[in-house]
C-alpha positions in Angstrom: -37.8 8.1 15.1 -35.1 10.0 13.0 -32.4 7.5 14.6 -32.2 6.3 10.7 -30.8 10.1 9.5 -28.0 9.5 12.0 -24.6 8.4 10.6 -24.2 4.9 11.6 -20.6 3.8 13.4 -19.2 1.9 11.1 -17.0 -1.2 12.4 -13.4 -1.0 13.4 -11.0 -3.9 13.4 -7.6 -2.9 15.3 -4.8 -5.4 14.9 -2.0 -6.6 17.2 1.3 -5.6 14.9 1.7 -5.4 11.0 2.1 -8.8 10.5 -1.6 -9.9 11.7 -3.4 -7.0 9.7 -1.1 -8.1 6.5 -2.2 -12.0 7.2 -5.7 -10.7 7.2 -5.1 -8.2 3.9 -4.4 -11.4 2.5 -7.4 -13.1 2.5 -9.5 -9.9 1.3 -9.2 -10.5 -2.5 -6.9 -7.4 -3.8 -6.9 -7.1 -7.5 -3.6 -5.8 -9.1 -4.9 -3.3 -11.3 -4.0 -0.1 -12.4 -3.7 2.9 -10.2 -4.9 0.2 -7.3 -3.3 0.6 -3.8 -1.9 -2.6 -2.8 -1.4 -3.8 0.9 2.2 -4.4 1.2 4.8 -5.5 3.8 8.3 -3.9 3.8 10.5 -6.7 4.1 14.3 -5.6 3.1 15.6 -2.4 2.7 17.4 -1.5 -1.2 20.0 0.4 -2.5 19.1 4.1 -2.7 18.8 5.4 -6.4 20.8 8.4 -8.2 17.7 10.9 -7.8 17.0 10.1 -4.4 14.1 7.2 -4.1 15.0 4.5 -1.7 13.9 1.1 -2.9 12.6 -1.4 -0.8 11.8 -5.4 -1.0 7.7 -5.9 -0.8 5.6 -8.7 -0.3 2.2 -7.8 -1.5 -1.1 -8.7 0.0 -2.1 -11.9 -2.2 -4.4 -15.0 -1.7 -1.3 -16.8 -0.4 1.2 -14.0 0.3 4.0 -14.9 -1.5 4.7 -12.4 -4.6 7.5 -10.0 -3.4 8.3 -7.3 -5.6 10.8 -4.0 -5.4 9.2 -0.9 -4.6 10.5 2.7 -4.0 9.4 5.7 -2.4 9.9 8.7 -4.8 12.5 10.7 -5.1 10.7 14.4 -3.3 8.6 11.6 -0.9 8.9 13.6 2.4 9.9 10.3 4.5 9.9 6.7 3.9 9.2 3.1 5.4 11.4 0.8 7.5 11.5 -2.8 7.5 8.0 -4.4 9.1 6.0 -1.8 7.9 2.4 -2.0 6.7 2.5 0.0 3.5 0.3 0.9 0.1 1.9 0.3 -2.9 0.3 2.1 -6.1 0.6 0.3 -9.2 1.5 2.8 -12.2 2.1 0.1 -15.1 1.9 -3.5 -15.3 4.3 -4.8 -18.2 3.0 -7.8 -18.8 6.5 -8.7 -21.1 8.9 -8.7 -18.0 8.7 -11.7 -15.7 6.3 -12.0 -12.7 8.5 -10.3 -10.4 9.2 -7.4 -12.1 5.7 -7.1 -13.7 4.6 -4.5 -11.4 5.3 -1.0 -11.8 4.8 2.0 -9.0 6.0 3.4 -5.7 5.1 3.2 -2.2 2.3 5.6 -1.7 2.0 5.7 2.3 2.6 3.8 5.6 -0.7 1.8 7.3 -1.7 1.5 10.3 -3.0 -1.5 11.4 -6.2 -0.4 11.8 -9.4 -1.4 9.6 -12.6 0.5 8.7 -14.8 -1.9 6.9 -16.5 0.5 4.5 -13.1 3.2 4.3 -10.4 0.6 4.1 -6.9 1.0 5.9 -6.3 3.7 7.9 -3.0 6.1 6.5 -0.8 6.6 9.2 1.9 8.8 7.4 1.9 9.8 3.3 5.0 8.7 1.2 3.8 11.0 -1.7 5.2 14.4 -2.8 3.2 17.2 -2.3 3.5 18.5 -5.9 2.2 15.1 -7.3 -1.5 15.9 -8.6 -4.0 13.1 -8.6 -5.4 11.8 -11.8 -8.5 13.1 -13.5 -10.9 10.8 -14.4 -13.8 11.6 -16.3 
């Protein structure tokens, strides 16, 4: 009878290798909008800048896949990606005056495992993001 107070499992989907679960976060509609964490695979590895973030080459989880962008871990991150990765990138700006490419504006917030919760999203399998970086306050 009280079956109905009883947290129901909610539905895992585990894939194969990075590559399937970024073919499938391609076809689940990600807006790029502010502050939004972005399914991403780490396709090249960058330069590494004067303060200490290591850029990367993304290609972010679109209808057809094919936007890649540069990303970077921050400078403090306490570890970062390698190439084949499944990764969240966090949009900070969008400057809509720079071309496509460069459009997008943020770092690589964590690595992700290729494991999906349908009601929790992604499942983190390491953070990318400083310890003394606060979240924002929204009211």
């Amino acid at each position: 009878m009280f079956d109905w107070f009883r947290r129901k499992q909610e539905p895992v989907v585990s894939f194969p290798d990075n590559e399937a679960a970024f073919a499938h976060a391609c076809t689940m509609g990600y807006r790029l909008l502010l502050n939004a964490l972005i399914p991403a695979l780490v396709v090249d590895v960058g330069r590494r800048g004067g303060e200490g973030e290591r850029y990367f080459r993304l290609r972010l989880a679109e209808p057809d896949g094919t936007l890649e962008i540069w990303g970077c871990t921050m400078a403090d991150a306490p570890g970062y990606p390698e190439v084949g990765d499944l990764v969240a990138f966090r949009i900070v700006r969008i400057a809509t005056e720079l071309p496509k490419e460069a459009q997008l504006i943020g770092y690589i917030a964590c690595k992700l495992a290729p494991v999906l919760n349908r009601s929790k999203g992604w499942q983190i399998a390491a953070s990318f993001t400083p310890a003394h970086l606060k979240p924002e306050l929204h009211l």
